[in-house]
N, C-alpha and C positions, 0 to 999 in steps of 0.2 A: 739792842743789837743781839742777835741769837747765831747760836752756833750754825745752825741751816744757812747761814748765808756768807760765813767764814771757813768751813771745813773742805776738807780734799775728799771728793766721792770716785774719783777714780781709784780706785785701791788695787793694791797688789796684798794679794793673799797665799798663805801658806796651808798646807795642812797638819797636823799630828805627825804624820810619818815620814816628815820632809826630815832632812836632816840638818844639824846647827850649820855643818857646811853648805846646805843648797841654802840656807835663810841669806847665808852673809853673802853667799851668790847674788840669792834675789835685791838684798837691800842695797849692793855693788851699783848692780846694772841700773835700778830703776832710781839712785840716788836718795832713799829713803832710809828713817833711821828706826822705826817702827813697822811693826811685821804680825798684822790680824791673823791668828790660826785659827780657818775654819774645817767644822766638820757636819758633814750632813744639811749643810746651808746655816748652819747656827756660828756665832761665835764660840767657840771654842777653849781660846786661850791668846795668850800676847806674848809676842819676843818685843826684845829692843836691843838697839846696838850694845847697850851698856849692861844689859842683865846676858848679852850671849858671849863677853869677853873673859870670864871665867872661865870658857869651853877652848877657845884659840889654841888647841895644842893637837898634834897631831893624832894623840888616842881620842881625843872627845868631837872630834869633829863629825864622827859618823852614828854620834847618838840620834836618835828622833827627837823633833823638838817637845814630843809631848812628855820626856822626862826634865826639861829644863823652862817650860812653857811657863807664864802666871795662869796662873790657872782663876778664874774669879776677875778678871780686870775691871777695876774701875771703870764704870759708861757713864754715859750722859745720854740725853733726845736731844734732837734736832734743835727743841725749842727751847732748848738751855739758853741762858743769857751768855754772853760775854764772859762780863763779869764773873758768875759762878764759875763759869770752866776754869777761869784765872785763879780766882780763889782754887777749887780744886789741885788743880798744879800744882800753885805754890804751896799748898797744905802739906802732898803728898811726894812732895818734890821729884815729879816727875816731868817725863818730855813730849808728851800727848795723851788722849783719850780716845778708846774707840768712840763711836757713837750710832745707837742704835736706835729704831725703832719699832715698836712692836715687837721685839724679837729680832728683827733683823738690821744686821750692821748695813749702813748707809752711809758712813764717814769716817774720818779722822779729825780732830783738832789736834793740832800741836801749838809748843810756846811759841815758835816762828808764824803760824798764821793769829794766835792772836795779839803776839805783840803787831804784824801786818794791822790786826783790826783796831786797837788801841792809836796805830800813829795816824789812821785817816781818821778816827776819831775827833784827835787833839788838833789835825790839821796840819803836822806840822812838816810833810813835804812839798805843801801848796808856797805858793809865794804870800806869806802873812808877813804882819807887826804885831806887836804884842805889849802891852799894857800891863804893869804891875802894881796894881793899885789896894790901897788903906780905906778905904770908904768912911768918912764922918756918922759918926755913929752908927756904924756898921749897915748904912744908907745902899746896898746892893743898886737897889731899882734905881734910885737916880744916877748911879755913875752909869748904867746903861742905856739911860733917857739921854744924858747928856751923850754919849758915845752916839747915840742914835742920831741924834739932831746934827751930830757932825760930822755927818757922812758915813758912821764907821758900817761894816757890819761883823758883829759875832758869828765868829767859828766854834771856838769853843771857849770855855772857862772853866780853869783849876784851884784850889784853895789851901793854902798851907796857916798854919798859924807861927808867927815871927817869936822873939828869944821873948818880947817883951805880951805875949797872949797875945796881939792882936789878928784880927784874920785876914792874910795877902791874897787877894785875887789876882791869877793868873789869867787877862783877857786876849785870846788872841784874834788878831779879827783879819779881814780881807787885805790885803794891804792899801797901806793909807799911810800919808804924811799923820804925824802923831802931835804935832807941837801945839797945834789949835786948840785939839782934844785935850789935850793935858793941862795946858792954861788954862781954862773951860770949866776941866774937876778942878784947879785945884782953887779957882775963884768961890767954888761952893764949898771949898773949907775939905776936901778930900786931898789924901795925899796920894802923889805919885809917886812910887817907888822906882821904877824905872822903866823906858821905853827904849823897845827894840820895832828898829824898822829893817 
């Protein structure tokens, strides 16, 4: 999954000589909490709701944003993965990224559009069931051969390892009665940890 197909391209942009009061204007009206400062068609610099709340006082509201701007903002490309931006984020613990290409800014991601891309990922506003299963000797492919043969189909699959090292697969699949499926693994000696329908 890549960022080109997750980020906001309608932007609302600022420039340098806007002031911290026209930013918190702009990000009012347009419901946004990140604020690209461009100049001369380049990016610039970045506001954000959270780095312009040191300024909220009646003397600093009339600075230019280019004395309180980030200057340097962390970017991405379009073809960024997912993933990385996430990583990203949570590195720099921040609440979005510009994103540029070639030079010119063509987006935003924030944590709200990729956690958006993370839950159709995992599937988990569709109508699913889901499967939490032990695999007999860490046998992946057959507990999906047998899902397979029983109608099921895979959305997605997540993996945690339990107190005891073993590895819990998260199956969540289209929705489907599960009892079948479950008796089925667990005749090949696989454990079922639990099923949600």
């Amino acid at each position: 999954m890549k960022v080109k197909n997750w980020m906001i391209t309608d932007l609302i942009t600022a420039t340098p000589n806007n002031t911290v009061e026209e930013a918190i204007q702009l990000m009012k009206k347009h419901s946004i909490r990140h604020l690209p400062i461009m100049e001369k068609g380049k990016l610039a610099g970045f506001v954000t709701e959270s780095n312009l709340r040191p300024y909220l006082y009646p003397e600093k509201l009339q600075l230019p944003l280019k004395e309180v701007m980030i200057l340097n903002p962390i970017t991405i490309t379009p073809d960024t993965s997912i993933d990385e931006a996430a990583k990203i984020i949570y590195k720099y613990k921040i609440g979005g990224l510009p994103v540029v290409n070639q030079g010119k800014l063509v987006g935003i991601i924030t944590i709200t559009d990729i956690l958006e891309a993370f839950i159709e990922l995992m599937g988990i506003l569709r109508a699913s069931s889901r499967l939490d299963v032990i695999p007999n000797k860490g046998n992946l492919d057959e507990v999906l051969e047998i899902i397979r043969k029983g109608g099921g189909k895979v959305i997605s699959i997540g993996m945690d390892v339990n107190l005891d090292g073993e590895k819990v697969y998260f199956i969540r699949l289209e929705k489907i009665a599960l009892d079948k499926i479950a008796s089925d693994l667990e005749a090949y000696g696989h454990k079922v940890v639990a099923l949600i329908e």
